[in-house]
C-alpha positions, 0 to 999 in steps of 0.5 A: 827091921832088922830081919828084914836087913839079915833077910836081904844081906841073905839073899845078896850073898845066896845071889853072889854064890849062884854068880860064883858057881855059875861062872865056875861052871862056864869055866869048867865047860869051855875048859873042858871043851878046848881039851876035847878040841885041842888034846883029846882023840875025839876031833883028831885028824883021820886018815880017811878024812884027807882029801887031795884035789887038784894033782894034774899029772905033774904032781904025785899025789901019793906023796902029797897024801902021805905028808897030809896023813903024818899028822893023823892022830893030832887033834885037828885044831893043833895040826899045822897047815902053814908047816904042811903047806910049805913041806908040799910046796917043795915038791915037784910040780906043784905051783900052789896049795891050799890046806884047810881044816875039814870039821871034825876030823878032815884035812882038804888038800887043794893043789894046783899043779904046774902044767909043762908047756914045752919039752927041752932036749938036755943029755939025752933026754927031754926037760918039761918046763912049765910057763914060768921055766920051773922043770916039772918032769923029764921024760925019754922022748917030747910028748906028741902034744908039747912043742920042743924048745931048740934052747939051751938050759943054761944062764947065757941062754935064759933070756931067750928061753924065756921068751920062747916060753912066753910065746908058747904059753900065750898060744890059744889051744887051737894054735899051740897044739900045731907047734911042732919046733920053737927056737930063740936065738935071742929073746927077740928072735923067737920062731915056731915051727907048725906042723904043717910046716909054716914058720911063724916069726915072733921077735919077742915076747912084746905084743903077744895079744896083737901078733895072735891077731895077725896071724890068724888072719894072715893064716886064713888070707895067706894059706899058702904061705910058708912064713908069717913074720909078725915081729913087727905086728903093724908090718906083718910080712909073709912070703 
């Protein structure tokens, strides 16, 4: 009886030691595993594995690259996205971005760019704005296929140089690439001008979907019209 207990209390201890060791190398295996993630050079970031999408032409991606490509030789789980995130959002022309980490040693980059839906002259020179008034550019003379915004860039005309912006921005492609010349003497006075020379008469910026309605049937049962007056869309007016 008494080798049989020695015998067992043996066993318990020779299981006990397998436990101790056992755990001691899962230990060792997941600590050496977050080294090589977290500190070492094997998974750190590559300049060749950054990706940038998504520029458009209001965004320099060579400048969004190099802010991506600072980080490289950091191990990419201690890469900072949220930090990189917000450095890019500070940059011109850029109206979001996402920043994800691309296994084992890549950064995606995905950008969405302003895009300028109107030119405003300001000191001799042409302001591009985007739908929201953020300026995304300047240029020496207005692109030939964005309309020019006769509103000034300043506080006291902001109101109406939204609402000019709200009409712009609501304009199917087909109709916006016609608009020559938009003004606002106030945000309910907004009137664009078409290539071919017909006035178009908005008011504001209420009821977009509705005024988009009746022009386009006014355009096609009043061809000879040279303007369309929708600020009341129920009692459209052309002459």
């Amino acid at each position: 009886m008494a080798d049989r207990l020695a015998e067992r209390s043996a066993m318990r201890r020779h299981r006990s030691w397998r436990a101790v060791v056992a755990v001691v190398l899962v230990l060792a295996m997941l600590g050496g595993a977050g080294w090589v993630v977290g500190w070492s050079d094997l998974l750190a970031l590559e300049r060749s594995d950054v990706t940038v999408t998504g520029e458009g032409s209001t965004v320099d991606p060579d400048a969004v690259r190099a802010v991506a490509e600072a980080s490289a030789g950091t191990p990419l789980l201690r890469v900072d996205t949220a930090a990189m995130r917000d450095e890019i959002l500070q940059m011109r022309g850029v109206k979001d971005v996402t920043v994800t980490r691309s296994w084992p040693q890549g950064l995606d980059v995905v950008l969405t760019a302003r895009v300028p839906v109107a030119a405003v002259p300001d000191d001799g020179r042409y302001v591009l704005l985007d739908a929201e008034g953020v300026r995304v550019g300047s240029r020496k003379k207005a692109p030939a296929k964005l309309p020019a915004v006769s509103v000034p860039l300043d506080e006291e005309s902001a109101g109406s140089l939204r609402a000019a912006l709200a009409v712009v921005s609501a304009l199917p492609p087909d109709l916006a690439s016609e608009v020559e010349q938009v003004s606002a003497q106030t945000q309910d006075d907004v009137e664009t001008v078409l290539r071919d020379g017909v006035t178009v008469r908005w008011g504001g910026q209420g009821s977009l979907e509705l005024k988009l309605e009746v022009v386009r049937t006014l355009r096609e049962v009043a061809p000879d019209a040279g303007v369309i007056d929708v600020s009341s869309p129920e009692l459209p007016v052309t002459r």
